[in-house]
N, C-alpha and C positions, 0 to 999 in steps of 0.2 A: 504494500500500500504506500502509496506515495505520499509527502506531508501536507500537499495539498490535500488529497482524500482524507488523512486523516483530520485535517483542521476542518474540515466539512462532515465528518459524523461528531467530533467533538460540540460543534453548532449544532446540530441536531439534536443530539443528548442533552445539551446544555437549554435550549428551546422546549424541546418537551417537559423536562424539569420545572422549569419556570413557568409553562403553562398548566400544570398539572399541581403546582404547590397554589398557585395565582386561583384556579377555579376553586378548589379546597377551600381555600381563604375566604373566596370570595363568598360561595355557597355556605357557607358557616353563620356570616355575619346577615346574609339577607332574610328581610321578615315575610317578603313574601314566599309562601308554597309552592307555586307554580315554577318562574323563577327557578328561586333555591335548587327544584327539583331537577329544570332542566340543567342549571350550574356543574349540578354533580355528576349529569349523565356526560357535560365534557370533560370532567374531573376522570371521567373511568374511561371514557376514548383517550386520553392523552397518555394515560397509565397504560393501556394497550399498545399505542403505539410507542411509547418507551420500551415496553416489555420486548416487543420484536424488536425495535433496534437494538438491545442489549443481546435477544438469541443469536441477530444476526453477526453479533461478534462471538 
């Protein structure tokens, strides 16, 4: 892997992280239900798609 490829799955990982701590957060603090609910459902897509980038190495 070249340090280009790797400075672009490090962005990746590092993106997903941050969107995935960010919804958490976000869905934690909101009072609406609906909302909240859907916050959490990208809280578990972005944990998904962390998770395969992680198998994929």
């Amino acid at each position: 892997m070249t340090s280009k490829e790797l400075l672009y799955v490090e962005d990746a990982l590092g993106h997903e992280t941050f969107m995935k701590t960010c919804s958490k957060k976000t869905s934690e603090q909101l009072t609406d239900p609906t909302l909240s609910t859907y916050i959490g459902e990208l809280e578990q897509k972005h944990t998904q798609i962390l998770n395969k980038f992680v198998t994929l190495l």
